[in-house]
C-alpha positions as CSV (number, residue, x, y, z in Angstrom):
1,X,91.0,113.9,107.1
2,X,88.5,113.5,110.1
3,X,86.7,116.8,111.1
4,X,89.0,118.4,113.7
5,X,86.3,121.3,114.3
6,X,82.9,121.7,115.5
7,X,80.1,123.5,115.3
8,X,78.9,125.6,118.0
9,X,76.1,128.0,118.8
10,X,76.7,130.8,121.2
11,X,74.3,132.1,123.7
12,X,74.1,135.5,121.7
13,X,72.9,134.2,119.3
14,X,76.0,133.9,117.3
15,X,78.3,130.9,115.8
16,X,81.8,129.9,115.9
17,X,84.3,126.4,115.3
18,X,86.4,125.3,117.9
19,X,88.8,122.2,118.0
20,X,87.6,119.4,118.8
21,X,88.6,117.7,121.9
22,X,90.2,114.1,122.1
23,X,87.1,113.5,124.2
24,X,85.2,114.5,121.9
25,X,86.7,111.7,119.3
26,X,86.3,109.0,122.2
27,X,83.0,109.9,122.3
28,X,82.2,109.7,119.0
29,X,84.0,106.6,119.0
30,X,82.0,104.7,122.1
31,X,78.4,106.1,120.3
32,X,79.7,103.9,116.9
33,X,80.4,101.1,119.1
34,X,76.5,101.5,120.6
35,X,75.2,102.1,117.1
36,X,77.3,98.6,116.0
37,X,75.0,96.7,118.2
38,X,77.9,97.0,121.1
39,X,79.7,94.7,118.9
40,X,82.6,96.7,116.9
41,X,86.2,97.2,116.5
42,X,87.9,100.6,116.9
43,X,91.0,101.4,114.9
44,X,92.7,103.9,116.2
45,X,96.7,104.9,116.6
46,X,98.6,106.0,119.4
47,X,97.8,109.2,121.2
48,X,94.1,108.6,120.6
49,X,93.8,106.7,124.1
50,X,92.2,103.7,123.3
51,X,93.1,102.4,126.9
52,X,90.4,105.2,128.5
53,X,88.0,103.6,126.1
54,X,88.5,100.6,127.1
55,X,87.4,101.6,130.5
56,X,84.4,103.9,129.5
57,X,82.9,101.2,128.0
58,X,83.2,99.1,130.6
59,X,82.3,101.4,133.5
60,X,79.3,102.9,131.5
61,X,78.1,99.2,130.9
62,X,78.4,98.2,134.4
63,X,77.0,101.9,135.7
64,X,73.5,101.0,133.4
65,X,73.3,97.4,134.8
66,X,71.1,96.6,137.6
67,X,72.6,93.1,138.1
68,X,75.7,93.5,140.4
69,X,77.0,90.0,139.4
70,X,77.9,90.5,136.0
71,X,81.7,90.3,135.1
72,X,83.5,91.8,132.6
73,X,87.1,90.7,130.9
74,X,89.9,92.8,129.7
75,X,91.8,90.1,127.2
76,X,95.7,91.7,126.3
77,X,98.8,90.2,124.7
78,X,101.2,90.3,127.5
79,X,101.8,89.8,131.7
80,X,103.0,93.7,131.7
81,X,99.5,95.1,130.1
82,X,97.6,92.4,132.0
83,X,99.5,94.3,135.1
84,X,99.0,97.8,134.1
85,X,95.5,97.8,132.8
86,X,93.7,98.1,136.0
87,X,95.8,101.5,136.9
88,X,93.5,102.8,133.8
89,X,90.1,101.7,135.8
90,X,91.8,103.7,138.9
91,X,92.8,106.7,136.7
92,X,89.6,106.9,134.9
93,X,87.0,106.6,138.3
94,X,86.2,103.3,137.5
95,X,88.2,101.7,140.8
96,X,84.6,100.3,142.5
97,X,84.1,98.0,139.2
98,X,87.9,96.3,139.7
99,X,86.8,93.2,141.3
100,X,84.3,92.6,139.0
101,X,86.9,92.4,135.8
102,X,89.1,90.0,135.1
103,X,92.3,90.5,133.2
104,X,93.9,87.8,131.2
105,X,96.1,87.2,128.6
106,X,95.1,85.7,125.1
107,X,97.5,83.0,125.8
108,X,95.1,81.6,129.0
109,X,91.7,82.9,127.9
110,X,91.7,80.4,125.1
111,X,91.6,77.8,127.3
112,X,88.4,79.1,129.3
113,X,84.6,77.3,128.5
114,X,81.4,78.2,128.9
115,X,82.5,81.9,130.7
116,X,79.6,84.6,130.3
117,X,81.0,88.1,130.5
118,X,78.4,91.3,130.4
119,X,81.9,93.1,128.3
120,X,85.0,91.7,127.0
121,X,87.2,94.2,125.6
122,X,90.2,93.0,123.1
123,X,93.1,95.0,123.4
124,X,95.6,95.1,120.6
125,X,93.4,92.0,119.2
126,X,95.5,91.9,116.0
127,X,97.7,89.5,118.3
128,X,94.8,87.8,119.7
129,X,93.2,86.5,115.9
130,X,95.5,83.9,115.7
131,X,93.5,80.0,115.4
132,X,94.0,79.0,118.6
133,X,93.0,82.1,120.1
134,X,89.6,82.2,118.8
135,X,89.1,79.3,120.9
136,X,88.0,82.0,123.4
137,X,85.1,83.6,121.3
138,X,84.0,80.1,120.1
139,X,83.4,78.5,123.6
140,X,82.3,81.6,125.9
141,X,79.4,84.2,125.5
142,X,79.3,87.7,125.9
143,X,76.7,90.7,125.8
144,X,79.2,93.1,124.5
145,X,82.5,93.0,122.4
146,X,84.7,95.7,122.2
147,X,88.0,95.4,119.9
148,X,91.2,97.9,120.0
149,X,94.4,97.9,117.9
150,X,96.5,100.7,116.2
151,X,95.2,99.3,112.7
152,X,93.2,96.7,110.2
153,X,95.7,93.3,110.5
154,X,97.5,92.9,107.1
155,X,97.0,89.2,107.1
156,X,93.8,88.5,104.9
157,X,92.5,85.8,107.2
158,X,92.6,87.9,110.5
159,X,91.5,90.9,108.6
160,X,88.1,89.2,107.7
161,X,88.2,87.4,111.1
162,X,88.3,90.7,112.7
163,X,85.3,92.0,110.5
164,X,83.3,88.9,111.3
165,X,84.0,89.3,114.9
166,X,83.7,92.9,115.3
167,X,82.8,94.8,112.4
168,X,84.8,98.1,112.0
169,X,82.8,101.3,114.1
170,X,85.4,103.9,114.3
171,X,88.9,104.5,112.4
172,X,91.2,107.5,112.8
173,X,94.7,107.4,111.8
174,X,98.1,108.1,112.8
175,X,98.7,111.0,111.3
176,X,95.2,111.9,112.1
177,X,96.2,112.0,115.7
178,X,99.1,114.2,114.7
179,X,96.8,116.7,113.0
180,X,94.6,117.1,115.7
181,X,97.1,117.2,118.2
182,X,97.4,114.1,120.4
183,X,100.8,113.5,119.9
184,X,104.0,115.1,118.5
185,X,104.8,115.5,115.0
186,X,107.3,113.0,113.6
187,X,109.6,112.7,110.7
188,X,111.0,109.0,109.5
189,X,115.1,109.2,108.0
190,X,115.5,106.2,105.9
191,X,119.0,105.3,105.0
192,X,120.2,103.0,103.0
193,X,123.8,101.2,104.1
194,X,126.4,99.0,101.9
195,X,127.4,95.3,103.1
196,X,130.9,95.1,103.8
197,X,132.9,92.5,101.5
198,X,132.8,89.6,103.3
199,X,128.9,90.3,104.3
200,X,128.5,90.7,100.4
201,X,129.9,87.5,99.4
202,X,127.9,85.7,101.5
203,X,124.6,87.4,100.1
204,X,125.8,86.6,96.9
205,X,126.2,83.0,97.6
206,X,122.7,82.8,99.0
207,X,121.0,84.9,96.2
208,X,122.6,82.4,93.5
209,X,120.6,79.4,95.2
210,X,117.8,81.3,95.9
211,X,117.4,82.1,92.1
212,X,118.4,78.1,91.2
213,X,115.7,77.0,93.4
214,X,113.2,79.5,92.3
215,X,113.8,78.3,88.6
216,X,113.4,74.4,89.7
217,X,110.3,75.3,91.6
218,X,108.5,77.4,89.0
219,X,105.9,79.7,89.2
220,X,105.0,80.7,92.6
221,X,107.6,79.3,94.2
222,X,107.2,80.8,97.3
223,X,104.1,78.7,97.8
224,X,105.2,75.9,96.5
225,X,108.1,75.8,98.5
226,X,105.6,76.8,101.6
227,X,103.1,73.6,100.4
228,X,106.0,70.7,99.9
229,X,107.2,71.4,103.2
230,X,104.6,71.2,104.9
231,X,103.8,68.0,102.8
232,X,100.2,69.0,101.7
233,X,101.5,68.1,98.3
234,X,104.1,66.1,96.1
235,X,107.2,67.9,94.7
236,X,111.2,68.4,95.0
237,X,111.1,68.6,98.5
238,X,115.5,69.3,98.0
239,X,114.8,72.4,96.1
240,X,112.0,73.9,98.9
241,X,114.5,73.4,101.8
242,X,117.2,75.1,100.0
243,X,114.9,77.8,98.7
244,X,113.4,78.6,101.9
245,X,117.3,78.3,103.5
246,X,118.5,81.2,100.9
247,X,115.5,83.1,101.5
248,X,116.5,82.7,105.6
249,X,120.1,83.5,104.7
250,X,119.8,86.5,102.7
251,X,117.4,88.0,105.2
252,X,119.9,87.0,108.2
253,X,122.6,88.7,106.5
254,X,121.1,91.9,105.5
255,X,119.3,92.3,109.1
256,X,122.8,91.6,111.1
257,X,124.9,94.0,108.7
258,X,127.4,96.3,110.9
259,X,127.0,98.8,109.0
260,X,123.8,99.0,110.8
261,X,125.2,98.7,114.0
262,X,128.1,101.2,113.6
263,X,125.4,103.9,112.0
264,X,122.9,103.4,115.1
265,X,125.5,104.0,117.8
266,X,126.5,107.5,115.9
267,X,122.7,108.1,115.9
268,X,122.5,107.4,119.7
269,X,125.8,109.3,120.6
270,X,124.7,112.3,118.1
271,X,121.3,112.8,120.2
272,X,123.1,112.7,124.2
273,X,120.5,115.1,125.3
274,X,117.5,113.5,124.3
275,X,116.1,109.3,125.5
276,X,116.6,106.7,122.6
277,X,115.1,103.4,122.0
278,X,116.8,101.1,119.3
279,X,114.6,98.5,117.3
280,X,116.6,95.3,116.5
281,X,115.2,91.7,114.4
282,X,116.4,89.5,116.3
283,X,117.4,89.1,119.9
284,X,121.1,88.1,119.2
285,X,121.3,90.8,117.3
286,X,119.8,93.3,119.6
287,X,122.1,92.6,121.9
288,X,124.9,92.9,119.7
289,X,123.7,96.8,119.0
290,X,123.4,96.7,122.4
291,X,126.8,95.9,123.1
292,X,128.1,99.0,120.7
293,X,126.2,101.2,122.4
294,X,126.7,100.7,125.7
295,X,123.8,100.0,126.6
296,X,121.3,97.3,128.3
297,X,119.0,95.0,126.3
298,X,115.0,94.5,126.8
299,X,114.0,91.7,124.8
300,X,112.4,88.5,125.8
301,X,115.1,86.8,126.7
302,X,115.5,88.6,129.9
303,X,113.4,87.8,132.9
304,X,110.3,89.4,133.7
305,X,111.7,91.3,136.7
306,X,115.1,92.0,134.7
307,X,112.9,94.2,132.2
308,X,111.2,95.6,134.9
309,X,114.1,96.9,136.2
310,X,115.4,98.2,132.8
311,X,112.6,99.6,132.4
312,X,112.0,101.7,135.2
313,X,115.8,102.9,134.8
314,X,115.5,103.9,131.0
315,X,112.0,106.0,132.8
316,X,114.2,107.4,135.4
317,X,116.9,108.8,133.1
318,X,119.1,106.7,134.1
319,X,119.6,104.7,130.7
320,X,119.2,106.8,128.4
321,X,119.4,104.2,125.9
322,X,117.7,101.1,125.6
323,X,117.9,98.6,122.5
324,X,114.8,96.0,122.3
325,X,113.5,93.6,119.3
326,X,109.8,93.4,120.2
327,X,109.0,94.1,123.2
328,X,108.8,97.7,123.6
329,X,106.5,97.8,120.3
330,X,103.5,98.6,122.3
331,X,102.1,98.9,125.7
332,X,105.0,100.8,127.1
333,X,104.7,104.1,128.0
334,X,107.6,106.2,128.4
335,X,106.6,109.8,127.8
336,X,109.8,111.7,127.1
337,X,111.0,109.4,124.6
338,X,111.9,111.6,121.3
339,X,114.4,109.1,119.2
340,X,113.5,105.7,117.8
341,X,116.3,103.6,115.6
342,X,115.1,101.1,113.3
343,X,117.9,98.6,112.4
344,X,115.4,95.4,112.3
345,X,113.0,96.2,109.6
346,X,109.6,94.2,109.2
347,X,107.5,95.0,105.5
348,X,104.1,95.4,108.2
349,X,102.8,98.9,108.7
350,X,101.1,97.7,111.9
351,X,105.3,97.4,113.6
352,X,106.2,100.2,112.1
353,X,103.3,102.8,113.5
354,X,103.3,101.0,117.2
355,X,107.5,101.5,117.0
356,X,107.0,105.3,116.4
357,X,104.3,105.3,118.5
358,X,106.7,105.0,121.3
359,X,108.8,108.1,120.2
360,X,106.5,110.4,119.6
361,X,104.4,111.2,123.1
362,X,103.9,114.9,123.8
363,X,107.3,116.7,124.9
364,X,107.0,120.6,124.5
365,X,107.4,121.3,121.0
366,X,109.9,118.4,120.1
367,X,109.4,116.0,117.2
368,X,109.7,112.9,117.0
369,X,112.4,111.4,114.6
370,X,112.9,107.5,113.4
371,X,116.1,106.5,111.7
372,X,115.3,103.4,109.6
373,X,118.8,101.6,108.3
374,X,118.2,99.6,105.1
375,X,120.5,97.0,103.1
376,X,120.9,98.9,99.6
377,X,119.8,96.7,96.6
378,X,118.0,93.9,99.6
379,X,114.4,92.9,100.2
380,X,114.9,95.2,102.5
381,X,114.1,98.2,100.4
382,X,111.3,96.8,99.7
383,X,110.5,95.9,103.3
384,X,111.2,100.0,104.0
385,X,108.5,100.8,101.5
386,X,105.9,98.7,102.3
387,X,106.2,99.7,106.0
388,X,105.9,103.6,105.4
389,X,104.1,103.7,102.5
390,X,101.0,105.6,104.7
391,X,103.0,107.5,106.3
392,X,104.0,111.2,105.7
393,X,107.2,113.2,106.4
394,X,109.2,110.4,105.0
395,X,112.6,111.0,103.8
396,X,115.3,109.1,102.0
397,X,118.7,109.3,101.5
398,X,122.3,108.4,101.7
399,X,124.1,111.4,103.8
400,X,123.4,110.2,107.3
401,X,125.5,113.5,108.4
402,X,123.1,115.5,106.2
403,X,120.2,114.0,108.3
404,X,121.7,114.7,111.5
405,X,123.1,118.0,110.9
């Protein structure tokens, strides 16, 4: 655990620990960054407030430079951050600098050539490692490079991308930010639900291919399947379609199970005093939990200006429910949010800490509490696991009513 006190002299003479502040961790956060060269990656969950870095190390940069040409760049994964990162320059003192950064998202800065920024600051860059984004870093220069996101990619490649780009300068956890005091605490409810019959059978069906394919494939099936298809090698092309089709079919049964939609809604209705977001896999299927609870859908099949307006009426109270699949997994701020529902589960760690990110922003004393639903006896056990396996206050069981009570 990261030192949450410091040592102090007093001007009697004497000594004393007091807490240390988040600035205090922000600090120590931007002096790694100038000890990595200006060149370094900070890893840090939500609550730490890595968008007020973000615009220290840009406005110190620019306050130390004597040439008042130099630009900076603020790259993010979506129109909405692209819209509300500048409100951070504004809220931090840095509104003089504004027309001298530009803010873009991943998906047009990799298109840009022979650009020279003084900073470029990467926020949530785990989204902007793919191949084609690292167009950007390949054909522009920059003096500085600062990278945020909530924590190291998963993906191998990206992960020693990322080091290569940015080596790692400061880490601090999620529940690191709960200890010290950022955010609320939390607990996660994971509960596992049946199929019904007819859900069951078809489950069945798929698994029976999926374990006849697997046997024609061989060893490593998964890969193999993964290589025919693509046709970088020879092999029973028949059996890789139909393995990778079971492997889409069991996973599109277990993740649109009603028993996860009839469960959520009695989560939803059980918690009427308190706001609620609802985490679906697929947009179809958010809308169909949606539908059950009565309540609108944010996803990105809706307009821009359609979840703008959704969004400012979940803020405003009034919706107090709001179901989404991905895109109010970060970026979003909605304060007095205390009550996340899981029902489209992803084996990442990286989904699961931005999702209860959202649930778990200072409000008084109240903590934060995620319902995860689960197919019993599906990959998606072992998706649960793998997707809170750092986390603490984890709890699992089969009495929803026993959680709730």
């Amino acid at each position: 655990m990261r030192k949450r006190l410091k040592h102090v002299r007093l001007k009697n003479g004497g000594e004393a620990f007091v807490p240390r502040s988040r600035d205090d961790f922000q600090k120590e956060a931007l002096n790694s960054w100038a000890r990595k060269g200006f060149k370094g990656s900070v890893i840090a969950a939500t609550g730490f407030g890595k968008s007020r870095i973000a615009a220290l190390a840009i406005g110190y940069s620019l306050d130390e430079l004597e040439d008042d040409t130099a630009r900076c760049l603020v790259l993010v994964p979506t129109t909405q951050l692209q819209d509300q990162f500048p409100n951070e320059f504004i809220k931090w003192g840095f509104e003089k600098y504004l027309d001298r950064i530009d803010f873009m998202c991943y998906q047009s800065a990799h298109k840009m050539q022979d650009k020279h920024y003084h900073v470029v600051v990467c926020d949530e860059i785990h989204l902007g490692l793919s191949r084609i984004y690292r167009m950007f870093f390949r054909k522009n220069t920059y003096d500085k490079l600062l990278c945020l996101t909530a924590t190291i990619p998963e993906h191998p490649e990206y992960r020693m991308h990322l080091v290569n780009l940015a080596p790692i300068c400061f880490q601090i956890t999620l529940d690191e930010c709960v200890e010290a005091g950022f955010v609320a605490d939390y607990e996660i409810y994971c509960i596992g639900v049946d199929l019904e019959e007819n859900e069951r059978a078809e489950y069945d069906e798929h698994h029976k291919k999926f374990v006849k394919m697997r046997m024609a494939l061989g060893f490593g099936a998964f890969a193999t399947a993964q290589a025919i298809i693509s046709k970088k090698q020879k092999g029973n092309m028949g059996a890789a379609i139909q393995y990778m089709n079971a492997i889409r079919g069991r996973r599109q049964v277990v993740q649109e199970a009603v028993a996860k939609i009839k469960s959520a809604a009695e989560v939803a209705e059980f918690y009427h005093d308190r706001k609620v977001i609802t985490f679906g896999g697929t947009n179809k299927f958010t809308d169909r939990v949606a539908e059950a609870m009565n309540a609108p859908a944010y996803h990105s099949g809706k307009t821009a200006k359609q979840r703008e307006k959704l969004l400012d009426k979940f803020r405003s109270g009034e919706e107090r429910v709001i179901c989404s699949t991905k895109a109010l997994n970060q970026g979003m701020d909605v304060p007095d949010v205390g009550i996340g529902i899981i029902v489209g589960l992803e084996s990442k760690a990286l989904p699961m800490i931005q999702r209860l990110g959202r649930i778990i922003r200072k409000d008084g004393d109240k903590i934060g509490k995620i319902y995860i639903f689960y197919v019993k006896h599906s990959q998606e056990e072992k998706w649960m696991e793998d997707a809170t396996k750092t986390l603490k206050n984890v709890y699992r069981g089969e009495n929803l009513k026993f959680y709730l009570s």
